[in-house]
C-alpha positions as CSV (number, residue, x, y, z in Angstrom):
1,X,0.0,0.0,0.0
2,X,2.6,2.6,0.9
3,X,4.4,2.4,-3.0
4,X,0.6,3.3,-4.1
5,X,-0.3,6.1,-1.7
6,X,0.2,8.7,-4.2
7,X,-3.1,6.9,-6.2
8,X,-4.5,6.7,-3.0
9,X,-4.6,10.5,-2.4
10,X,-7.2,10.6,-5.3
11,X,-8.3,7.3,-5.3
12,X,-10.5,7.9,-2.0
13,X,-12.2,11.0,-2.7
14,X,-13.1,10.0,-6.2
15,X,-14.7,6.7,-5.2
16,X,-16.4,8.8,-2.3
17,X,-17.5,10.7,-5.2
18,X,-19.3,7.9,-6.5
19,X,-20.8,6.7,-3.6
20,X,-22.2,10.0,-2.6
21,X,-24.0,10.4,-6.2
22,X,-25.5,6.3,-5.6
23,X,-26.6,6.7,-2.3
24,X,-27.3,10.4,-2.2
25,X,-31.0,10.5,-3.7
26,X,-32.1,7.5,-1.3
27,X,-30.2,7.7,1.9
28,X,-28.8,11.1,1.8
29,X,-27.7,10.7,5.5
30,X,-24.8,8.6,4.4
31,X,-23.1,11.2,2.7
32,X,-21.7,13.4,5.5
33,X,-20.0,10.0,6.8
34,X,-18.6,8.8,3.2
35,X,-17.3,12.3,2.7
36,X,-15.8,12.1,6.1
37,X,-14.3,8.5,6.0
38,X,-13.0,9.2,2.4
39,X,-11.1,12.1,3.0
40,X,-9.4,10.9,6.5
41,X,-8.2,8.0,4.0
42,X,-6.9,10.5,1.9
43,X,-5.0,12.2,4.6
44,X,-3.5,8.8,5.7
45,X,-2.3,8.6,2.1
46,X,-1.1,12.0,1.9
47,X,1.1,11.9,5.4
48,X,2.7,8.4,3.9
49,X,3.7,10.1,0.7
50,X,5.6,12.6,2.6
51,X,7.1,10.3,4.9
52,X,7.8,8.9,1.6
53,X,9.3,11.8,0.0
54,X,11.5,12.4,3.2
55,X,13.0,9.2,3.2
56,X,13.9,9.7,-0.7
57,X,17.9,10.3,-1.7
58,X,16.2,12.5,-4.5
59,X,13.6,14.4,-2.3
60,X,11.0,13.2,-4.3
61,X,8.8,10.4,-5.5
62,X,7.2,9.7,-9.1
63,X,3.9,7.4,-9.5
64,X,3.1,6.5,-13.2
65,X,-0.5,5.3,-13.9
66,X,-1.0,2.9,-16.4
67,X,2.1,1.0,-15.8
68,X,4.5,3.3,-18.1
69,X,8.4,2.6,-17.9
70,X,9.3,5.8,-15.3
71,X,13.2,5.9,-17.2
72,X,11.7,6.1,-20.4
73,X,12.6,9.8,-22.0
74,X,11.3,11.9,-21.1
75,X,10.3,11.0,-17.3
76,X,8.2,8.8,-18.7
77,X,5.2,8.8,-21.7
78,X,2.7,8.4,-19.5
79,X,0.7,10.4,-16.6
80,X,3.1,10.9,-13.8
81,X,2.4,12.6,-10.3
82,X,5.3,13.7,-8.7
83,X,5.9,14.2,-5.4
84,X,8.3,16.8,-4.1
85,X,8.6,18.5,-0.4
86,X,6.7,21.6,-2.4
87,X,3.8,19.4,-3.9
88,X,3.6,17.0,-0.9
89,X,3.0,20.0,1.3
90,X,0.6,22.3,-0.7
91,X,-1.7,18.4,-1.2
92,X,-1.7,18.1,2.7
93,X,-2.9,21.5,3.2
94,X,-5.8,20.6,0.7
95,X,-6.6,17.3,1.7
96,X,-6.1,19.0,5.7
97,X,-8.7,21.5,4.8
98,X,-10.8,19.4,3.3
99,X,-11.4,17.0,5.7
100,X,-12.1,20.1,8.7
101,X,-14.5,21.2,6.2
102,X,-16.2,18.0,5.3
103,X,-16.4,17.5,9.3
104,X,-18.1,20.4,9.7
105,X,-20.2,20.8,6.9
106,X,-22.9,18.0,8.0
107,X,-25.5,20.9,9.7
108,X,-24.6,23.6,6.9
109,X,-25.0,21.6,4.2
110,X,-28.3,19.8,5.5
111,X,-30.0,23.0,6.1
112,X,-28.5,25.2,3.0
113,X,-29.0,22.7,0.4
114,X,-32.0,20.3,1.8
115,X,-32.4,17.2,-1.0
116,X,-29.0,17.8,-2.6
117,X,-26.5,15.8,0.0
118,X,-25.9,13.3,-2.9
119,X,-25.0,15.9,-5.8
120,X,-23.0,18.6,-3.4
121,X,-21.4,16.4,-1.3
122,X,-20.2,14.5,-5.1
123,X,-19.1,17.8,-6.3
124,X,-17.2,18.7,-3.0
125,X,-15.0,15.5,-3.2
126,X,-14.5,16.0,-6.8
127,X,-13.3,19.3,-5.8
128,X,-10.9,18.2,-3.6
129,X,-9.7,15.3,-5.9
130,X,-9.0,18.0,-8.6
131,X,-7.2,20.3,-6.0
132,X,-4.6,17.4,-4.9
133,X,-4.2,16.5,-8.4
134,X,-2.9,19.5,-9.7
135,X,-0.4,20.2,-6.1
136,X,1.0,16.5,-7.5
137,X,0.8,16.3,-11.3
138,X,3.8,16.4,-13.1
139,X,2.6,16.8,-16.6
140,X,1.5,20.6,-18.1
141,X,-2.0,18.9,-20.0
142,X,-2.9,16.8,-16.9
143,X,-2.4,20.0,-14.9
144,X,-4.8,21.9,-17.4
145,X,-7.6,19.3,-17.3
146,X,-7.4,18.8,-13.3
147,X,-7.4,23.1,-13.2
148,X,-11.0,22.3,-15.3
149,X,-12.3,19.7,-13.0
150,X,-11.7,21.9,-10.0
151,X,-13.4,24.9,-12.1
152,X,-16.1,22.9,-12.8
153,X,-17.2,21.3,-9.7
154,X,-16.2,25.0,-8.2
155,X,-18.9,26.6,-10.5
156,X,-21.5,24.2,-9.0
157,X,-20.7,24.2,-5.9
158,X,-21.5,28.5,-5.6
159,X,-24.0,27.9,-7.7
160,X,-26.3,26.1,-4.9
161,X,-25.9,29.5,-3.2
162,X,-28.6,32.4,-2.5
163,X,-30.9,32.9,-4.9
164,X,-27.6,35.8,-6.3
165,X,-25.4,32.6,-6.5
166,X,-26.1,32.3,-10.3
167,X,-25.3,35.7,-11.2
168,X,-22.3,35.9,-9.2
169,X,-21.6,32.1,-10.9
170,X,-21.5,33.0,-14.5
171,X,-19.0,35.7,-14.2
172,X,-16.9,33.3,-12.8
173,X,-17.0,31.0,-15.5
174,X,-16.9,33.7,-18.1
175,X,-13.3,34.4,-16.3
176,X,-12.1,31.5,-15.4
177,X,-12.9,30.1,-19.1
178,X,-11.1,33.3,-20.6
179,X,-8.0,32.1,-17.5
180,X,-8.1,28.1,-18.9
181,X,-8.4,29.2,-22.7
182,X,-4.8,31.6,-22.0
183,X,-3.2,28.5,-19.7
184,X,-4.1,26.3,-22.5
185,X,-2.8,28.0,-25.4
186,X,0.5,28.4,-23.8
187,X,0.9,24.8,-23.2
188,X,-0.1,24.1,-26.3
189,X,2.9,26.9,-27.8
190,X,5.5,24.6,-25.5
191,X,4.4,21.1,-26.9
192,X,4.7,22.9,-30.0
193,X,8.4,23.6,-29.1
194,X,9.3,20.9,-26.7
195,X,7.4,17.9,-27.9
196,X,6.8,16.7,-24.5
197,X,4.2,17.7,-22.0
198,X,6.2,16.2,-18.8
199,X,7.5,19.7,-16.6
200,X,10.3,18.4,-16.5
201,X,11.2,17.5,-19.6
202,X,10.2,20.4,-20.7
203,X,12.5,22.2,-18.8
204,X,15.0,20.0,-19.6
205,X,14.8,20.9,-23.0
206,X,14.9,24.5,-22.3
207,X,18.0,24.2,-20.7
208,X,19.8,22.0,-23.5
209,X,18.7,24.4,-26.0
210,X,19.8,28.1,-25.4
211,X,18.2,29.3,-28.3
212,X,15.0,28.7,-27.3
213,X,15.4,31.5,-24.6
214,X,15.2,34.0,-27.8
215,X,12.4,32.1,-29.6
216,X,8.9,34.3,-29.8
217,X,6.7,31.6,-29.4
218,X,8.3,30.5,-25.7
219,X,7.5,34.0,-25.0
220,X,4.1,33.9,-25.8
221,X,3.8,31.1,-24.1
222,X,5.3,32.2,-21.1
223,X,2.8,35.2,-21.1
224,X,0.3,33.0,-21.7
225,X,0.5,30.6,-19.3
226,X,1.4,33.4,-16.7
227,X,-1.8,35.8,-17.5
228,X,-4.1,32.3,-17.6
229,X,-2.8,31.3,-13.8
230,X,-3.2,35.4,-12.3
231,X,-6.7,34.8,-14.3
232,X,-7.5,32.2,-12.2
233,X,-5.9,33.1,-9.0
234,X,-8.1,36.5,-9.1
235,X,-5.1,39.0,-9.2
236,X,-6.3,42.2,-9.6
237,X,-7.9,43.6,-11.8
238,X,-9.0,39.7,-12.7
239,X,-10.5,39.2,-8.9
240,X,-14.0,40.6,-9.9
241,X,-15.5,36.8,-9.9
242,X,-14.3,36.2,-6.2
243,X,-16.2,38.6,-3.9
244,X,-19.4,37.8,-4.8
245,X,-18.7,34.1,-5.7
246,X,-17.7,33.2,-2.2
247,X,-20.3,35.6,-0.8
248,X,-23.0,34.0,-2.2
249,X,-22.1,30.2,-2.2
250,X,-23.3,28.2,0.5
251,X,-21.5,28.2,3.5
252,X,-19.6,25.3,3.3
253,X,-18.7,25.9,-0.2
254,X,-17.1,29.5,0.9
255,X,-15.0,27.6,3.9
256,X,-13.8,25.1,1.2
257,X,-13.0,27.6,-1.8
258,X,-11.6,30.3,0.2
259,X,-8.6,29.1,1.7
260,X,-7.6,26.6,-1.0
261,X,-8.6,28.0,-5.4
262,X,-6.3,31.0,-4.7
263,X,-3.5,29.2,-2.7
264,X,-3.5,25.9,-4.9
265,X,-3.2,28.8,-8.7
266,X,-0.2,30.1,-6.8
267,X,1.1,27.0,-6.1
268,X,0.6,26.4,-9.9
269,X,2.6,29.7,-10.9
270,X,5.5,28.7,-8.3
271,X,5.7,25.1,-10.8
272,X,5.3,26.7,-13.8
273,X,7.8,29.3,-13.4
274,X,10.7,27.2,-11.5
275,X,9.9,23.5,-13.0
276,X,8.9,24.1,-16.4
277,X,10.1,27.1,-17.3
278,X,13.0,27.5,-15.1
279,X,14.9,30.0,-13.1
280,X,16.9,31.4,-15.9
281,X,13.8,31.8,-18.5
282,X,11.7,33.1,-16.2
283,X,13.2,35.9,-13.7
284,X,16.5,36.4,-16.0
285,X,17.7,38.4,-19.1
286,X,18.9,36.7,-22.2
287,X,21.7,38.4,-22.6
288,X,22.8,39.2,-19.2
289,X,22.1,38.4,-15.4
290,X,20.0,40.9,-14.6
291,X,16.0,40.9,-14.3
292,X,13.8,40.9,-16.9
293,X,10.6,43.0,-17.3
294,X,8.9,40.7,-15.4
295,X,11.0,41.4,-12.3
296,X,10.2,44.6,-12.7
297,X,6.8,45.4,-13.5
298,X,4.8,42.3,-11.5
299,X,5.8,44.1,-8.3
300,X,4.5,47.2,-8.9
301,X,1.3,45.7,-10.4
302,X,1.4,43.7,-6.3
303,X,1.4,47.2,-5.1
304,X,-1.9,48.1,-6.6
305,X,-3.6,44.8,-6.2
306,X,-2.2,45.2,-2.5
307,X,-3.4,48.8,-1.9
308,X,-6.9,48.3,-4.0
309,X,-8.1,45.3,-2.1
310,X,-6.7,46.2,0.8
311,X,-9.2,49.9,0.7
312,X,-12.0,47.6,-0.5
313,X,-12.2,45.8,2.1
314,X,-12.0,49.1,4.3
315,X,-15.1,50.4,2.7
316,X,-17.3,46.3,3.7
317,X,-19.6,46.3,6.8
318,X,-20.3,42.6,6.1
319,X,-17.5,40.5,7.5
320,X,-17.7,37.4,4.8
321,X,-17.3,40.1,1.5
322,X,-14.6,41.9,3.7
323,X,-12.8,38.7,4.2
324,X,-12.9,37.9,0.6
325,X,-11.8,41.6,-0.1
326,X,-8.4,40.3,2.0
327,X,-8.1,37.1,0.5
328,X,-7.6,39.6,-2.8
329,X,-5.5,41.4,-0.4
330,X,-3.4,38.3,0.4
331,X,-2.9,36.9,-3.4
332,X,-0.6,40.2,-4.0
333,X,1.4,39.5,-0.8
334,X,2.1,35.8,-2.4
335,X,3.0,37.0,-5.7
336,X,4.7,39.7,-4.8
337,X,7.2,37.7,-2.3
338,X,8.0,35.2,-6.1
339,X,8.2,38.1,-8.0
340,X,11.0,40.2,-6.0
341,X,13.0,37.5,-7.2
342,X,15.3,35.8,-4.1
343,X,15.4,33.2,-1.9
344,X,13.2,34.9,0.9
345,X,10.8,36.2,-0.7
346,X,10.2,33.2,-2.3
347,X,9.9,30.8,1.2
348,X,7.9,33.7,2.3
349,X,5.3,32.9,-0.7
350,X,5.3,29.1,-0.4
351,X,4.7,29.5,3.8
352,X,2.0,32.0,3.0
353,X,0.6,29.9,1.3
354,X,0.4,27.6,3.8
355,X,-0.2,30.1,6.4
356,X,-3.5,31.7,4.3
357,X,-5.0,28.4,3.5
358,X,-5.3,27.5,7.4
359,X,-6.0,31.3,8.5
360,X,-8.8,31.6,5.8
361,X,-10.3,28.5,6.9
362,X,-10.5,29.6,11.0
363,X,-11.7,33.0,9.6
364,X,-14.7,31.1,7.2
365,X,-15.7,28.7,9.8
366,X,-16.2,30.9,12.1
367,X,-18.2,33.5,10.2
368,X,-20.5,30.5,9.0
369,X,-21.5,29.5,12.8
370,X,-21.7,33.3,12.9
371,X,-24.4,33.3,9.9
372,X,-26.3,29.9,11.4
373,X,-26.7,31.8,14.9
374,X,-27.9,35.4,13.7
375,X,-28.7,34.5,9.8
376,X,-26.5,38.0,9.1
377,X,-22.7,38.3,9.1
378,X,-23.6,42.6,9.1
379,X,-21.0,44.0,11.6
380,X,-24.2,45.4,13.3
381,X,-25.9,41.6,14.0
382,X,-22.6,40.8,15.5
383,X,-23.4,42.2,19.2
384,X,-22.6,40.1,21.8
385,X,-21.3,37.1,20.4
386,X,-18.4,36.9,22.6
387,X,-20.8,36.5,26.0
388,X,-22.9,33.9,23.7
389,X,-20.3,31.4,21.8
390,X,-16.7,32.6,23.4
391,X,-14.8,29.5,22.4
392,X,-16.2,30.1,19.0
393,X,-15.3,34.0,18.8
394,X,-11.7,33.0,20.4
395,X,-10.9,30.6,17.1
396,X,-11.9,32.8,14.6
397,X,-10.1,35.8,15.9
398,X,-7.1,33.7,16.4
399,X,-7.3,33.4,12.2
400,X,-8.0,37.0,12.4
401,X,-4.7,37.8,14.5
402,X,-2.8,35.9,12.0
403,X,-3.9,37.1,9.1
404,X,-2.6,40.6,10.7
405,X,0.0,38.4,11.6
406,X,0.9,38.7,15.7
407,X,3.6,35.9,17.1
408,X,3.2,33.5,17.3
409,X,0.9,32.3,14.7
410,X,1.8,31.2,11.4
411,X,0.9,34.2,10.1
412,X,3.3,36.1,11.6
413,X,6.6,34.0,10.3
414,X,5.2,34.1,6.4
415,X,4.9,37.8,6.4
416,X,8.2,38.0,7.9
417,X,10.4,36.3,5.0
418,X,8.4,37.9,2.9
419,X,9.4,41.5,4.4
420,X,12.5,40.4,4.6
421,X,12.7,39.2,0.8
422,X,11.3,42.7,0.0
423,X,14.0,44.5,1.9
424,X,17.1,42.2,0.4
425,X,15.9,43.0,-2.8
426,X,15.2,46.6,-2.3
427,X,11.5,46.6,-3.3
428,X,10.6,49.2,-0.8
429,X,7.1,49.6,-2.4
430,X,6.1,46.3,-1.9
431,X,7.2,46.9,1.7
432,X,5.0,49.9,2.3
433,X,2.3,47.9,0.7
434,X,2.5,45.3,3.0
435,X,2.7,47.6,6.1
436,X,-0.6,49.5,5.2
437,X,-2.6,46.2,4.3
438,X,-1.2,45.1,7.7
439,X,-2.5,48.6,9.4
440,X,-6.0,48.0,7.7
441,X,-6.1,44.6,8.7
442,X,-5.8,45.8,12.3
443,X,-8.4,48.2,11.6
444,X,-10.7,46.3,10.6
445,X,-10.1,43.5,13.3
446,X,-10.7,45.8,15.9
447,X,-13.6,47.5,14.9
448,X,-14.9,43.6,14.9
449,X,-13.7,43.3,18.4
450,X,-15.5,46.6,19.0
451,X,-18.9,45.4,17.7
452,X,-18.6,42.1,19.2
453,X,-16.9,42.6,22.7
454,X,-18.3,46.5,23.4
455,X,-21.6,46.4,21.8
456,X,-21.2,49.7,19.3
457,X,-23.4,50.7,16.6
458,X,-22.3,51.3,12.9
459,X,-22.3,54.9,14.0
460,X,-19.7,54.2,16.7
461,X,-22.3,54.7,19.4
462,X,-22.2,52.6,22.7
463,X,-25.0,51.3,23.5
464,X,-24.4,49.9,26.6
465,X,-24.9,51.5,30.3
466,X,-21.6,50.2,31.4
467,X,-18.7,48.2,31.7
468,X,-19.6,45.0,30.3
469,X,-23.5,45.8,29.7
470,X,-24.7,45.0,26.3
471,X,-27.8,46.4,26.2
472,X,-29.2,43.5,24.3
473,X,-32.0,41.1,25.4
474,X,-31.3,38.1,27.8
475,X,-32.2,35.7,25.1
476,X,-29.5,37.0,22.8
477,X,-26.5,36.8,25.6
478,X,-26.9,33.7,27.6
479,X,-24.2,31.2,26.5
480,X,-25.2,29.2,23.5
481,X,-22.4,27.7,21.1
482,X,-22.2,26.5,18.3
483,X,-23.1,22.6,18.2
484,X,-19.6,20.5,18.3
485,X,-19.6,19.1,14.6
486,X,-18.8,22.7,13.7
487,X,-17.0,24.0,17.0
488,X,-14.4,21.4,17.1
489,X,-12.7,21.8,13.4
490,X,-12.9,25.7,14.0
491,X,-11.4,25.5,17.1
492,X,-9.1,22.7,15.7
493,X,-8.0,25.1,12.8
494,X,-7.2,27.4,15.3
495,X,-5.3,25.2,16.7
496,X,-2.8,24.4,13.3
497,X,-2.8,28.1,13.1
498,X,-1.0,28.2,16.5
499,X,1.2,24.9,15.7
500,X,2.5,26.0,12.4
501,X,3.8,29.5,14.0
502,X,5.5,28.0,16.9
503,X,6.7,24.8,14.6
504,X,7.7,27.2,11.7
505,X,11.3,26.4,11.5
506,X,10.1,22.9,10.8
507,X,8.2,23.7,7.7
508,X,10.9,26.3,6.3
509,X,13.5,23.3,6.4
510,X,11.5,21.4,4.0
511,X,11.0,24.6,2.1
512,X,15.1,25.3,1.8
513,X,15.4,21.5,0.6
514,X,12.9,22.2,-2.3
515,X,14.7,25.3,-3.3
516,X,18.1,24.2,-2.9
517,X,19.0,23.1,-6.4
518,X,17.6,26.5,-8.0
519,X,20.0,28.4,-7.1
520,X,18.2,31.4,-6.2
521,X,20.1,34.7,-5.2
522,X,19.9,35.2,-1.3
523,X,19.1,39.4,-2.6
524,X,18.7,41.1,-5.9
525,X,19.5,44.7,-4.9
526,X,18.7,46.6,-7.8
């Protein structure tokens, strides 16, 4: 079994699929259970592969379905998933979150989407199966068709939403088709010039053939496959689909989308860019060591995606569309630290990637136990939530203080290297960027604390008689949590929050052996 985990990882989820959509229409109770059961297996198979990759001389291990020779050139002829430290980490943070939110999701789901169990909880695992795929596959097609199969389930999953959910659902497959059609094209330049779809092949042909560094249509393709990912990540000005996707889609489909689509595109940049492409093509002159335009302009286009989402979500009074204003906010902090172009900015990106996913998911959980208890998530219906669910209100505002990012959660160590890769290579505006998403972050979490904790109006306005006096009716303050099926994976996602900060060093070790062979400059003072 451990020599197949890697199939395992999808094998699970995909049969759970199946199961769901059988059993769904008749004994829709099962579901939950199947969902459950089938992503715990896929966690299991996820920890052996990196126990697995860790006990690798190469760092790495290669699965090829269909029985395809693995030496034959190049890397193979057939489908291979590889697993790397990079891969292996970015699959356990989706398979991770998936199974919290699948835990959780039994009440939501049951009361948001009554008589659909079977065909959501089939398009969740599906989901998740198309998520892992693409942190694991190792060839530039396979990637393509498992970005479409995550798309796709994506679109219905928001889709079973508010009765807004369908508007907010076809502008995001208006942009996420224009985002496949550009990844697509570009792939379809490299096979063009490569003849192989394997990344690494195609890399290793780059690199054997210096001339191709010069040819036009590796350009275009590099564009292309570039402007197709930031399409699908929702960098600005392409992040108009995301606000009112997540806003609208049912709860647990928000606390499963938000912290993973955004994370797991950036993930897919990161491979393009070093395994595919490769560090020379991609962040270096032809002619010369220096930068190329990319280096130059993708930062200052992070600056205004930085500053713009950072002011819109200033301007929210609803907590779940601010949130997804910052999750905006936060892609420009994770490009940005790969596009200054070192070796701390990029192990800033990669943790904050890590860091977001878990952060975003204590923040989502929580504000959907916020919408079940007061059916609003308005900073006004907010009053007095920390007398009535404390242990919930302390989990979601430990996501909130890392996503500011106070020691010692994660948060905190992600945004350090990736200040610190911003200082080495002298991007300064990137820096002030950072520091004034930070200050509104702050802001805006303590004008929540305000609401919550003090009992203020919109206005400002205290409406309390005293310290500690709410002014609210009895029956809205007495304690009443949130059941335990959705309290314990909120409060246990605040607890990885906590555990990655403190066990950082841990996590950046694996990091440095990924990067290790590339080389990459430790600053690029310009």
């Amino acid at each position: 079994m451990s020599e197949n985990s890697i199939a395992l990882i999808f094998a699970f989820p995909l049969f759970g699929a199946v199961f769901c959509a059988l059993f769904g229409r008749k004994s829709p109770n099962l579901c939950h259970p199947i969902s459950v059961a089938s992503l715990a297996g896929a966690l299991g198979a996820g920890i052996e592969t990196l126990r697995r990759v860790i006990a690798s001389e190469a760092n790495e291990v290669s699965y090829f379905f269909g029985g395809w020779n693995a030496d034959a050139y190049p890397r193979g002829v057939g489908i291979e998933f590889r697993a790397d430290y990079l891969g292996t980490l970015i699959m356990l943070v989706v398979v991770g979150v998936a199974f919290l939110v699948a835990w959780y999701s039994k009440l939501p789901v049951a009361e948001e989407t009554p008589e659909k169990e079977g065909y959501f909880y089939s398009l969740f695992l599906l989901q998740v199966t198309g998520l892992a795929g693409i942190s694991l596959t190792g060839d530039a097609f396979n990637l393509y068709v498992l970005i479409e199969v995550a798309a796709l389930t994506g679109y219905g999953l928001i889709a079973m939403g508010s009765a807004r959910a369908a508007a907010a659902t076809f502008k995001y497959v208006i942009l996420g088709t224009i985002g496949a059609s550009f990844y697509l094209l570009g792939v379809g330049y490299l096979y063009m010039k490569t003849g192989t779809l394997n990344m690494v092949g195609i890399e290793q042909f780059i690199t054997d053939n210096e001339s191709l560094a010069d040819s036009a249509a590796m350009q275009v393709a590099f564009v292309f496959v570039c402007l197709g990912v930031l399409m699908k990540m929702a960098f600005f000005p392409f992040h108009a689909w995301l606000p009112s996707a997540y806003f609208h889609a049912p709860t647990t489909t928000s606390c499963l989308l938000a912290p993973l689509v955004t994370k797991v595109m950036i993930y897919v940049m990161i491979r393009m860019l070093l395994t595919v492409f490769g560090v020379e093509f991609s962040f270096k002159n032809t002619h010369d060591d220096e930068g190329n335009i990319w280096t130059e302009v993708l930062p200052w286009l992070v600056v205004l995606a930085i500053l713009c989402a950072a002011t819109m979500a200033l301007a929210q009074r609803d907590v779940k569309k601010m949130l997804t204003y910052l999750i905006v906010a936060e892609v420009g902090y994770m490009v940005g630290g790969v596009w200054v172009y070192n070796y701390y900015g990029l192990i800033g990106s990669i943790f904050h990637i890590i860091s977001d996913a878990c952060m975003t998911l204590c923040l989502f959980l929580g504000v959907g136990i916020i919408l079940r208890k007061r059916k609003t998530t308005h900073f006004d219906g907010l009053r007095g939530l920390f007398r009535k669910m404390p242990f919930t209100m302390t989990g979601f505002f430990i996501g909130g203080f890392s996503i500011i990012g106070l020691p010692p959660t994660c948060g905190f160590f992600s945004k350090w290297y990736l200040i610190t890769g911003g200082m080495l290579a002298e991007r300064w505006e990137y820096i002030v960027a950072l520091m004034f998403s930070t200050m509104v972050m702050v802001v805006l979490f303590f004008r929540l604390i305000e609401r919550i904790h003090l009992a203020v109006t919109e206005s400002g306005e205290n409406i309390g008689h005293g310290h500690g006096d709410l002014a609210l009716p009895k029956s809205e303050t007495f304690f009443d949590e949130a059941p335990l099926s959705m309290l314990i994976p909120l409060l246990l996602s605040a607890g990885v929050v906590l555990v990655i900060g403190v066990f950082n060093q841990d996590v950046v070790n694996l990091l440095q052996d990924f990067l290790e062979p590339f080389n990459l400059p430790k600053g690029t003072g310009r």
